[in-house]
BAZAGU-756917 format. One record per atom (N, C-alpha, C): x, y negated, z negated. Coordinates in pm, whole numbers, padded with zeros to 5 digits, always signed. Example, Ala and Ser with C-alpha at 12.3 -4.5 7.8 and 13.67 -1.06 7.14 Angstrom:
2
+01319+00569-00780
+01230+00450-00780
+01320+00330-00780
+01285+00225-00708
+01367+00106-00714
+01290-00003-00787
***
This chain:
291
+04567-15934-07783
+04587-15790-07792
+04732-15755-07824
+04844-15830-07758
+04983-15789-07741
+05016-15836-07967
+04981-15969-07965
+04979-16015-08108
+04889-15868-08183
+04816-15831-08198
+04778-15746-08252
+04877-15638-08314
+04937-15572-08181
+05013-15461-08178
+05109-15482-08225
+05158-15625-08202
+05313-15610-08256
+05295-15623-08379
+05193-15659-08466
+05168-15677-08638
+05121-15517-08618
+05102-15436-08590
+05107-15293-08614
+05211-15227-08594
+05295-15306-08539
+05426-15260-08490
+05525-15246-08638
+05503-15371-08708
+05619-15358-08803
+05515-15314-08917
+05388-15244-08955
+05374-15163-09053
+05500-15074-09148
+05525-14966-09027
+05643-14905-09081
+05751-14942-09149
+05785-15052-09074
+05920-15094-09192
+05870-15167-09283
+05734-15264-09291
+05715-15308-09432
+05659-15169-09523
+05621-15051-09494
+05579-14956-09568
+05719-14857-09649
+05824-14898-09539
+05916-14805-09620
+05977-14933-09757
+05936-15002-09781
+05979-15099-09902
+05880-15028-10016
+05823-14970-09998
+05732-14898-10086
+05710-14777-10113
+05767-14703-10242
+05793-14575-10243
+05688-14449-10314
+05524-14567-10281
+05394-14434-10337
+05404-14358-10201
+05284-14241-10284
+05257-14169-10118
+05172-14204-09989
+05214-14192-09918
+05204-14237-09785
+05005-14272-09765
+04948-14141-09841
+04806-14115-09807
+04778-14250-09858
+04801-14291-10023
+04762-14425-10117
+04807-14528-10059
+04907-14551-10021
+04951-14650-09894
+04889-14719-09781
+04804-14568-09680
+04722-14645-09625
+04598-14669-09710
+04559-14611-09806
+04411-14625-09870
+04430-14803-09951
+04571-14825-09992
+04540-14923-10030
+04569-15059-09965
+04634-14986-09843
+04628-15049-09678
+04476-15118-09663
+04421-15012-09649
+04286-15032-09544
+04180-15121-09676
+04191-15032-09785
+04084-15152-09932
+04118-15289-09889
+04242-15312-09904
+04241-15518-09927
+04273-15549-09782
+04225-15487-09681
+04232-15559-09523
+04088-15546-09499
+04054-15423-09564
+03893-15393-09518
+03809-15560-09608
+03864-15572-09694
+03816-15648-09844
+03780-15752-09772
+03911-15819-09697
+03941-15947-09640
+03849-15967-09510
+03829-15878-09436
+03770-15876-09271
+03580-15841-09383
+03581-15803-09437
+03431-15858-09524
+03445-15934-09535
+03536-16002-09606
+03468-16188-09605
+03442-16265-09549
+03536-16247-09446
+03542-16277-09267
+03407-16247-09233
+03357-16168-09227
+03189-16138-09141
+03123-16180-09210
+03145-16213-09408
+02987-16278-09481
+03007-16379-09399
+03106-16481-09338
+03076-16625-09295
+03030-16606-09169
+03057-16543-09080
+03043-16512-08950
+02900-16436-08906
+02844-16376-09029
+02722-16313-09041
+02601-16401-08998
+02634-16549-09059
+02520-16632-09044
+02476-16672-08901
+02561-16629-08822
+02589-16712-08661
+02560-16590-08580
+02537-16436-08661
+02528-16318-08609
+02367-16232-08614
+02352-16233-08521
+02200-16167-08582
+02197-16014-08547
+02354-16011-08469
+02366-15824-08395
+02464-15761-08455
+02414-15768-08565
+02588-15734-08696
+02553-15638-08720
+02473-15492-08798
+02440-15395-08864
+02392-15261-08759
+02457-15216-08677
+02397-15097-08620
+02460-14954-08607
+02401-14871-08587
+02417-14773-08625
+02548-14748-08598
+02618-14746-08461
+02732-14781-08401
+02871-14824-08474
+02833-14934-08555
+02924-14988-08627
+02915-14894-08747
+02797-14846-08832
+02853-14793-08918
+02938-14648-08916
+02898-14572-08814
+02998-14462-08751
+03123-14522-08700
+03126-14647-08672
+03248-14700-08641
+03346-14725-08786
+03282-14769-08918
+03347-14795-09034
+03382-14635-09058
+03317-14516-09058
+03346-14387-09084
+03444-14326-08990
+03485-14380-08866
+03593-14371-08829
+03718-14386-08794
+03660-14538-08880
+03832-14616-08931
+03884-14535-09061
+03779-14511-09129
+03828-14403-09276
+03899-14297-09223
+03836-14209-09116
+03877-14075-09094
+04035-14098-09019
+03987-14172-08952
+04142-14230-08811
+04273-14246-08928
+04253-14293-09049
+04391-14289-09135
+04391-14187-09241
+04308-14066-09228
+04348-13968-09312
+04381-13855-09235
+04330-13880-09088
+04371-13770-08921
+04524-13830-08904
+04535-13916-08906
+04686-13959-08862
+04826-13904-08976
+04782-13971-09108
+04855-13923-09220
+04877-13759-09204
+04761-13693-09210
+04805-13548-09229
+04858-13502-09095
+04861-13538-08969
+04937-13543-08882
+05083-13592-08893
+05110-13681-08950
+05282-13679-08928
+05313-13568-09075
+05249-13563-09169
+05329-13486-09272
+05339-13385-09196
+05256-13273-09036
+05331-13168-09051
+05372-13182-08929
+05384-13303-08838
+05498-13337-08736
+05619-13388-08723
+05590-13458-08799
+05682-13584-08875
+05613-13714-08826
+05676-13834-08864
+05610-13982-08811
+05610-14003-08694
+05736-13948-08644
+05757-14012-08476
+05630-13955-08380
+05611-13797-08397
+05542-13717-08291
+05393-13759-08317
+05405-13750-08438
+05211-13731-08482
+05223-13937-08447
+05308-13993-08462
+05290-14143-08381
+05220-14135-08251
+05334-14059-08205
+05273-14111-08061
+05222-14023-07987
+05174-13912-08030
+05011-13833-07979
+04882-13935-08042
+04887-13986-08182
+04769-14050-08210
+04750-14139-08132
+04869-14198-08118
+04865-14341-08042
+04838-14368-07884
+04968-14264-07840
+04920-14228-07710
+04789-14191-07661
+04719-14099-07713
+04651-14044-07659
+04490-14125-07666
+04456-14277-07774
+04443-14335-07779
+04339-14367-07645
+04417-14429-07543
+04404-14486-07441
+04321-14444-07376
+04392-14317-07357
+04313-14189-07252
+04186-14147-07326
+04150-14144-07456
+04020-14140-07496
+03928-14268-07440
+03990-14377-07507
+03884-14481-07456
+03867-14480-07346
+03945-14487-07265
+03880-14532-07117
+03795-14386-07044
+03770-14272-07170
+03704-14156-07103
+03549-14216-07170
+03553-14273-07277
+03451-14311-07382
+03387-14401-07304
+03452-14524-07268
+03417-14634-07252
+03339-14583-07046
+03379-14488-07050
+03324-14400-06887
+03175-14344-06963
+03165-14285-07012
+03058-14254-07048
+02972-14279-07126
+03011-14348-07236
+02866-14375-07350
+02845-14590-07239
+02927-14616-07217
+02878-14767-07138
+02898-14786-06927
+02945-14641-06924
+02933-14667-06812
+03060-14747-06712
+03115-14822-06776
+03234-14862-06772
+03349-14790-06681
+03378-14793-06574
+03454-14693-06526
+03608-14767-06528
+03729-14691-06512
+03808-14822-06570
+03920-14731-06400
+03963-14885-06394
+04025-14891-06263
+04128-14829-06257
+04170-14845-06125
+04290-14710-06079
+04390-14764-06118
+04464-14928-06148
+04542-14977-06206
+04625-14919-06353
+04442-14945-06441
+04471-14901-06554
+04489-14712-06564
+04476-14634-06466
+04511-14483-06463
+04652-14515-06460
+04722-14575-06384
+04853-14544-06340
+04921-14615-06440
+04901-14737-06500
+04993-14782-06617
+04963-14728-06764
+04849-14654-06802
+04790-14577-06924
+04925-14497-06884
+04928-14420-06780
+05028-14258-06795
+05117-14315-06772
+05232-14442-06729
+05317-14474-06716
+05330-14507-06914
+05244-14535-06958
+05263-14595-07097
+05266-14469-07168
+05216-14410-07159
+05229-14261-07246
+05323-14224-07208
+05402-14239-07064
+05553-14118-07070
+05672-14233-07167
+05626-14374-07150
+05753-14425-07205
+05704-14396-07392
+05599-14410-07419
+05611-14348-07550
+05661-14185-07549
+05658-14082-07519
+05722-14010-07553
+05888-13977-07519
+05881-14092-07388
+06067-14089-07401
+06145-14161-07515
+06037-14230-07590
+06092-14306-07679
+06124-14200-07782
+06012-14083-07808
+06032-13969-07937
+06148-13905-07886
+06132-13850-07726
+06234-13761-07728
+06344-13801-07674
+06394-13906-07694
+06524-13995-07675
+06580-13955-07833
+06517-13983-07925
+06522-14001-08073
+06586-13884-08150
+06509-13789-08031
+06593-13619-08089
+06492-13572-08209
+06355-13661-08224
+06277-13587-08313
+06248-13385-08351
+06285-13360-08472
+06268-13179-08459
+06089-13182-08520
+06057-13096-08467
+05868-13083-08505
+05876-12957-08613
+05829-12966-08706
+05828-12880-08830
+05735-12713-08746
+05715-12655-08818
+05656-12511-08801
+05496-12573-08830
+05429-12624-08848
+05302-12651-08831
+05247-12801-08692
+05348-12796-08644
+05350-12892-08537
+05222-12851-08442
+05138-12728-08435
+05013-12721-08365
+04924-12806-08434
+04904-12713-08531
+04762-12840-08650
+04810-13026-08642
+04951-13047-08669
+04927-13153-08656
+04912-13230-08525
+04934-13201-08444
+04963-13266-08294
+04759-13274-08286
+04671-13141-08343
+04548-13185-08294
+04463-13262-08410
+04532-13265-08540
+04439-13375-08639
+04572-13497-08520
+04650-13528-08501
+04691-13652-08423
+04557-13666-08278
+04545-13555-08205
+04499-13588-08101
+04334-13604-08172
+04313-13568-08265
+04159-13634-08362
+04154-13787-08397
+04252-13802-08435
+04321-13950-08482
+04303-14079-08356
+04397-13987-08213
+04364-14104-08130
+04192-14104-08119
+04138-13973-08107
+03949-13973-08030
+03900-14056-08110
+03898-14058-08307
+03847-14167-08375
+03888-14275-08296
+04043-14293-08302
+04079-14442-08219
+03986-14527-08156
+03978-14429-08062
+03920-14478-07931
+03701-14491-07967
+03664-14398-08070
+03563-14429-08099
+03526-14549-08158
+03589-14584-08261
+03539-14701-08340
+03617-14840-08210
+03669-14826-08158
+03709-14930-08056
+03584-14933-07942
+03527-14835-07917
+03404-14853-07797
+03312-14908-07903
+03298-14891-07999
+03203-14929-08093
+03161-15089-08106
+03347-15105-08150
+03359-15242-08155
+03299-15351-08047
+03373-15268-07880
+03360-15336-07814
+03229-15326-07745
+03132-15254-07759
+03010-15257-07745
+02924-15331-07812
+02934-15381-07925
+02890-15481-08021
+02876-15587-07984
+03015-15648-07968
+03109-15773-07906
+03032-15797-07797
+03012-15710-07706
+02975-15745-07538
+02772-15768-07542
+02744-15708-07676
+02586-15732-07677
+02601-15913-07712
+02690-15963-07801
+02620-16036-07794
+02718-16081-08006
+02699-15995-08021
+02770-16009-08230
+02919-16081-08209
+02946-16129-08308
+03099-16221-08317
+03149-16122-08326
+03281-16152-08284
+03406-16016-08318
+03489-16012-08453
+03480-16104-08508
+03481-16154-08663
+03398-16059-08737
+03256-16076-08742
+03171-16011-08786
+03171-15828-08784
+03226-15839-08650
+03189-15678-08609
+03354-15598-08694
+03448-15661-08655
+03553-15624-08774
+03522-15601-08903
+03464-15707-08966
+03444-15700-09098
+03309-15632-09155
+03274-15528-09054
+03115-15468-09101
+03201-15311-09074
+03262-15275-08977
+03364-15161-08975
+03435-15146-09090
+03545-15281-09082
+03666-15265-09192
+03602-15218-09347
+03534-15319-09340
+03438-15349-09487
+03370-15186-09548
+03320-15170-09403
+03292-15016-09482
+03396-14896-09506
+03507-14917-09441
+03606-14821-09435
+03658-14840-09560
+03677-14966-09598
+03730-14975-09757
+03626-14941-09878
+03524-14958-09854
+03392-14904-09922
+03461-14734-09922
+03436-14677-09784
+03482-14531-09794
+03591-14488-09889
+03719-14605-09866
+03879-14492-09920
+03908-14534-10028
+03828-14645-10069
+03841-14679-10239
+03879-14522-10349
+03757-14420-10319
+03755-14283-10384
+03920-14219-10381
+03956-14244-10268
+04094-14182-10236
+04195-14249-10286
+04197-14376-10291
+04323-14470-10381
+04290-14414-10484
+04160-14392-10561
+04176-14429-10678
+04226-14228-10705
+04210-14151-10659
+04250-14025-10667
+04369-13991-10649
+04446-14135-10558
+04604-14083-10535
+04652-14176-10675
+04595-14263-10725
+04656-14354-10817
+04680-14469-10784
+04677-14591-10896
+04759-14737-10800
+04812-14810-10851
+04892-14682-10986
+04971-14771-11067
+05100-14805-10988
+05151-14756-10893
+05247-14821-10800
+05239-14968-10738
+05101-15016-10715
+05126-15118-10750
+05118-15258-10855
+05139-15213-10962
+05254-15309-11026
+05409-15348-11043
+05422-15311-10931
+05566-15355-10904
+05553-15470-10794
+05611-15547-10804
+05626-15681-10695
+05633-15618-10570
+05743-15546-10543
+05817-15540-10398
+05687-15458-10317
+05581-15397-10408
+05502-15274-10337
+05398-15349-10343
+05391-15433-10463
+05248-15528-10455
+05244-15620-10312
+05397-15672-10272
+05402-15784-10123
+05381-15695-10040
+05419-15552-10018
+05448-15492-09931
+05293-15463-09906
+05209-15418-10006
+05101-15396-09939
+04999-15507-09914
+04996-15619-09984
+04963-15723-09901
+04995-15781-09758
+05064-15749-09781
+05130-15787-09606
+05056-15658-09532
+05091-15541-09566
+05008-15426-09490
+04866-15469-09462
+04760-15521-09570
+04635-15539-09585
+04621-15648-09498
+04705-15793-09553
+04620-15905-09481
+04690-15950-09344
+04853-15898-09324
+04869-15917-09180
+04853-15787-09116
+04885-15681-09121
+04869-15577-08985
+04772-15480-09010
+04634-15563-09130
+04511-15489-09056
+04374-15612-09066
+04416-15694-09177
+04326-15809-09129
+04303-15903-09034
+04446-15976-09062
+04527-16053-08885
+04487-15971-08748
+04539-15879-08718
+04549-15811-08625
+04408-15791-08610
+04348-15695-08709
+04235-15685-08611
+04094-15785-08606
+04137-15904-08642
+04081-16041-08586
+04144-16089-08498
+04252-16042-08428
+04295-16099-08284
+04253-15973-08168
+04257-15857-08229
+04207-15731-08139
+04031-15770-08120
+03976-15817-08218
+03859-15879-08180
+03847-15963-08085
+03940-16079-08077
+03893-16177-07980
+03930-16140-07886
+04066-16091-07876
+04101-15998-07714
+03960-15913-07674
+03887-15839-07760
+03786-15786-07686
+03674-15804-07603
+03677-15995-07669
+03610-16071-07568
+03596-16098-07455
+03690-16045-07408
+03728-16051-07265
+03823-16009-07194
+03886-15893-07269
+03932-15757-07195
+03889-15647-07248
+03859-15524-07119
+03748-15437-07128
+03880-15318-07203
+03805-15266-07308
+03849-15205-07369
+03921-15087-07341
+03951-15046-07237
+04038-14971-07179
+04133-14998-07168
+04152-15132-07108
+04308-15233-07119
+04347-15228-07196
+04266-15271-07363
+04303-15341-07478
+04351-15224-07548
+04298-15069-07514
+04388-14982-07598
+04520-14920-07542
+04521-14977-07413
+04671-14956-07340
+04738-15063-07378
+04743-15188-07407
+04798-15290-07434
+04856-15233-07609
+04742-15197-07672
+04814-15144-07790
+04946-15060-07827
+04973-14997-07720
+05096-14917-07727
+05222-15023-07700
+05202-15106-07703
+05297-15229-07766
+05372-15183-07879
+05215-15103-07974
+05309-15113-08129
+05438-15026-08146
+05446-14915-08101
+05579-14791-08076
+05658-14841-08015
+05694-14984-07959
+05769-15034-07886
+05870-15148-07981
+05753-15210-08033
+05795-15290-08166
+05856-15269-08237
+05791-15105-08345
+05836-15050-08411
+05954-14996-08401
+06019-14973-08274
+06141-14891-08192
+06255-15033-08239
+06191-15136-08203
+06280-15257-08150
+06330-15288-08340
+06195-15296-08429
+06272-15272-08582
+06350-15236-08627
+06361-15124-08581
+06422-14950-08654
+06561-15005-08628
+06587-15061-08463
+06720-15109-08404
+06758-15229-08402
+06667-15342-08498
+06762-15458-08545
+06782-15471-08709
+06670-15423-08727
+06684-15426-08916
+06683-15300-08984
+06689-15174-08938
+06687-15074-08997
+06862-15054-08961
+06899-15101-08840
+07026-15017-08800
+07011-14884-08719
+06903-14846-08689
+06892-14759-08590
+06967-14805-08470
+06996-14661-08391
+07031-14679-08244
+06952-14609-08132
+06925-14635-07992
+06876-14615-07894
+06906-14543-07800
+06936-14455-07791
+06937-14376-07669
+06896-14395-07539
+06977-14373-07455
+06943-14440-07279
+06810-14369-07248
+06763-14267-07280
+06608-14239-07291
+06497-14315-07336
+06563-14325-07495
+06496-14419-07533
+06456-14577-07470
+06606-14645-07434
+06597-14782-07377
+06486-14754-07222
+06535-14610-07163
+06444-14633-07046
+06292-14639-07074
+06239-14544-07188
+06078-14543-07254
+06052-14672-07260
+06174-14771-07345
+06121-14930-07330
+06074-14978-07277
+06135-15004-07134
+06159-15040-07036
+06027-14995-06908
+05991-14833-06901
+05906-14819-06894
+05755-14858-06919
+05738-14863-07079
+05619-14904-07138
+05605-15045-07153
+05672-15110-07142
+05703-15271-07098
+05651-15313-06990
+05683-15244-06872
+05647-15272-06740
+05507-15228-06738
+05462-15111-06780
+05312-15061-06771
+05220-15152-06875
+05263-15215-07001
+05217-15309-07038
+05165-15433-07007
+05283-15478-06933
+05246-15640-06801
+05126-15575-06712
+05141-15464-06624
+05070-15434-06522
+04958-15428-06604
+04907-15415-06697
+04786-15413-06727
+04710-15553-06807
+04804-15630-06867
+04798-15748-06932
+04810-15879-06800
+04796-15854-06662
+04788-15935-06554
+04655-15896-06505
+04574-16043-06488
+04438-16045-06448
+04411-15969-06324
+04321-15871-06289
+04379-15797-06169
+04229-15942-06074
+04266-15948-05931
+04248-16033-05814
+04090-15986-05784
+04003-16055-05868
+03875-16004-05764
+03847-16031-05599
+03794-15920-05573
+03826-15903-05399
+03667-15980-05390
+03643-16007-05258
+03575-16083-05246
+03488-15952-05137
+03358-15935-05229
+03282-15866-05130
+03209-15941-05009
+03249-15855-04889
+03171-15873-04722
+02973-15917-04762
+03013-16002-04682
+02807-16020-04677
+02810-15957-04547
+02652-15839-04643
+02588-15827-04492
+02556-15887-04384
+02557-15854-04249
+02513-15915-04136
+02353-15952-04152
+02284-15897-04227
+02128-15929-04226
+02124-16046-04340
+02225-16036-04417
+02174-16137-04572
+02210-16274-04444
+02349-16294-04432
+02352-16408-04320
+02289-16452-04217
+02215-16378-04183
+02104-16440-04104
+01969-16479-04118
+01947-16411-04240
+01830-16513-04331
+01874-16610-04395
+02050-16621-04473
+02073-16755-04510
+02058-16862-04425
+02111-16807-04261
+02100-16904-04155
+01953-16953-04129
***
């Protein structure tokens, strides 16, 4: 899960090597990662007999929507804010999702390090001194749309996974269709940008490490952490991305900022440590028929 995030982490700085628009960026993001996590499930398909349900395909329709809710969210927040409402808020969807469509109730642990992780993401924005444009309402709620997809196609996933389907497979029946979906949209923003080298690596690297890679390791993490964790563990990536900005961009940090680190660091471990199953009391009656 932590590997996941941090290859989502440095999106941003491999995206600013590339100067199309942001929308074609992710569209031609998500085509050759979606492309790749299909090929991934034709092999994985054969070993799968719980690959195609309804679930997943609302799950591929909300990997499409989740990067055109996010995009038009930072154009009228900017990157930082519409970041980390999508992202943030993330968490707090799933583990409301993962409460009700599976029943899943998610522990008092993960309450207290989810909101410990959301305040250090926003001390991280407002350490930064981010200004929010004059349409900062609309975008903050296509962002807070952005995390609910989030968190949908992730219960999706991980409902799949837990019946019984490879997590290989279940990636690449999502991804696969999401690139099916935004193909229309690359080809409407254009893609003669990439014929240039530096934008052609740049979006390969976007495609096959921080959405193919990644979310074949967010798969296997789902194997066996309950998806409430795994989207608190994700807020890794705003942490990453922070830690970029301030070794290879030349950014600097603000003691707000370093404390958000520092913060979301600590609420990260607390949730990435196996919590102690307690050992339930036997009744006095079961023990005396064992006896």
């Amino acid at each position: 899960m932590v590997g996941a995030a941090v290859l989502w982490g440095t999106a941003g700085t491999a995206g600013l090597l590339v100067s199309a628009d942001s929308v074609a960026l992710a569209a031609a993001r998500l085509v050759i990662g979606g492309a790749a996590l299909a090929v991934v499930a034709r092999a994985a398909a054969r070993r799968s007999t719980k690959l195609i349900t309804p679930g997943l395909l609302l799950g591929a329709v909300a990997v499409a929507a989740y990067q055109l809710c996010f995009f038009a969210a930072v154009s009228r927040t900017g990157v930082a804010i519409g970041t980390v409402v999508a992202i943030g808020s993330g968490p707090v969807f799933t583990g409301l999702l993962s409460w009700v469509l599976h029943g899943r109730r998610p522990s008092g642990r993960w309450a207290v390090a989810t909101t410990a992780a959301v305040c250090g993401c926003a001390a991280l924005i407002v350490g930064g001194g981010t200004q929010a444009g004059a349409q900062v309402v609309s975008g903050t709620l296509f962002a807070l749309l952005g995390g609910l997809l989030y968190a949908f196609y992730a219960v999706m996933a991980a409902g799949a996974i837990g019946r019984g389907a490879e997590s290989n497979a279940v990636m690449g029946v999502m991804f696969g269709g999401a690139a099916i979906i935004m193909l229309p949209v690359l080809a409407l923003h254009g893609a003669a940008w990439l014929t240039e080298p530096r934008a052609l690596l740049a979006v390969l690297y976007l495609g096959l490490g921080t959405t193919a890679l990644s979310y074949l390791l967010y798969g296997l993490g789902l194997r066996t952490t309950p998806v409430a964790s795994a989207a608190t563990l994700a807020l890794a990536e705003p942490a990453v991305a922070a830690l970029l900005g301030l070794v290879v961009l030349g950014e600097r940090l603000t003691p707000v900022s370093v404390a958000g680190l520092v913060l979301l660091a600590l609420a990260l471990v607390a949730v990435a440590v196996p919590e102690k199953q307690e050992r339930k009391a036997v009744p006095e009656r079961e023990l005396e028929s064992r006896a």
